[in-house]
C-alpha positions as CSV (number, residue, x, y, z in Angstrom):
1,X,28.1,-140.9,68.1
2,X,28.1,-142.3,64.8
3,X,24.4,-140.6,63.8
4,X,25.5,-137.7,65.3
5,X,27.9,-137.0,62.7
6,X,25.7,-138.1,59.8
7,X,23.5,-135.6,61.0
8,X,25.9,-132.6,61.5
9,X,27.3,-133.7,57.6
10,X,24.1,-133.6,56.4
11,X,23.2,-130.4,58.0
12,X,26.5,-128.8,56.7
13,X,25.0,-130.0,53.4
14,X,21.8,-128.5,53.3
15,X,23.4,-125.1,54.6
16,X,25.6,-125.1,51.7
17,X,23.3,-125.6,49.1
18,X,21.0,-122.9,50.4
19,X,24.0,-120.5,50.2
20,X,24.5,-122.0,46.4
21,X,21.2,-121.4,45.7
22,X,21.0,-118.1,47.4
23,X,24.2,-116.6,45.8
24,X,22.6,-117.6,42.5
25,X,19.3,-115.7,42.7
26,X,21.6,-112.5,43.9
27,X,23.7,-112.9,40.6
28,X,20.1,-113.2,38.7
29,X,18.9,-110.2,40.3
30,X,22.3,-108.5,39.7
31,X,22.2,-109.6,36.1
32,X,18.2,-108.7,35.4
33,X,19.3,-105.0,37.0
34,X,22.4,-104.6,35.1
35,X,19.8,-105.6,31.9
36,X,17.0,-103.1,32.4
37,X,19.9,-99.7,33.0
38,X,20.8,-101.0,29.5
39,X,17.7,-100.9,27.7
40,X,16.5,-98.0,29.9
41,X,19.4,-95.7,30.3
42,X,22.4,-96.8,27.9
43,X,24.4,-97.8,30.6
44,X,26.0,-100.4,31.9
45,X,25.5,-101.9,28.1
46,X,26.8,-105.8,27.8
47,X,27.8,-105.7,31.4
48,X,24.2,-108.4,32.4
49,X,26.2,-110.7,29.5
50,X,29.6,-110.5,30.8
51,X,29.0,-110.7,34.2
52,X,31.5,-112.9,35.7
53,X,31.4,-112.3,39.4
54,X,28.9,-110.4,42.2
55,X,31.6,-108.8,44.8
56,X,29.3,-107.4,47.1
57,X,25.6,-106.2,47.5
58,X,24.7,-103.7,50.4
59,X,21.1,-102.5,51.3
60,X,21.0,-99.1,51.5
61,X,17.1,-98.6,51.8
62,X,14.1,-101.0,52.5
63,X,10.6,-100.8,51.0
64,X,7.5,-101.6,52.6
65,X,6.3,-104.0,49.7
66,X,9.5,-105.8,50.3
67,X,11.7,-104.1,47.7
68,X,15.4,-102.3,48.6
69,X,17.5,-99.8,46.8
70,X,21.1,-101.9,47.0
71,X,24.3,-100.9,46.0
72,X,25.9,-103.8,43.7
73,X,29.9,-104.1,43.0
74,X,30.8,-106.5,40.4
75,X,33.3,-107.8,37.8
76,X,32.8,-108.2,34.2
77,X,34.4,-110.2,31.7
78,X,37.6,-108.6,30.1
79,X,38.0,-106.2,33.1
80,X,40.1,-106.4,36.2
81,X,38.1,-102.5,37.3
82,X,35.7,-103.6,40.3
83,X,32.1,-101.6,38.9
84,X,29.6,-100.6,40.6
85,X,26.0,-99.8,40.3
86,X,22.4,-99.0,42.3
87,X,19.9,-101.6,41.6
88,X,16.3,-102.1,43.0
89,X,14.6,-105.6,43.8
């Protein structure tokens, strides 16, 4: 009974950290997207530097070379306004 429960705790562990590391390329991508409208349109200027939180990301259309058109809502620094954006990765 005793390995059983290492195993299950371990398990919960490796699950978790894949989530960790998961939710931390998402905010990458987020941040990288947020960083090219900048430079290419003007918008969204400072908001890949004072990111401070990824609400929500929602495919809205897949790719067939693996990419998707997602809608991103975030938080940045200095702002309680939830913003939102369309990104591509």
């Amino acid at each position: 009974m005793g390995a059983l429960v290492k195993w299950v705790i371990g398990g919960a562990i490796v699950v978790g950290i894949g989530f960790w590391v998961a939710k931390g390329v998402e905010r990458q991508n987020v941040r990288d997207c947020l960083a090219e409208q900048s430079q290419r349109y003007g918008i969204a200027q400072g908001h890949d530097v004072y990111l401070t939180d990824v609400i929500e990301v929602n495919i809205h259309r897949s790719y067939p070379d693996g990419t998707a058109t997602r809608f991103v809502k975030y938080l940045v620094q200095g702002s309680q306004n939830l913003q939102s954006t369309t990104c591509l990765w």
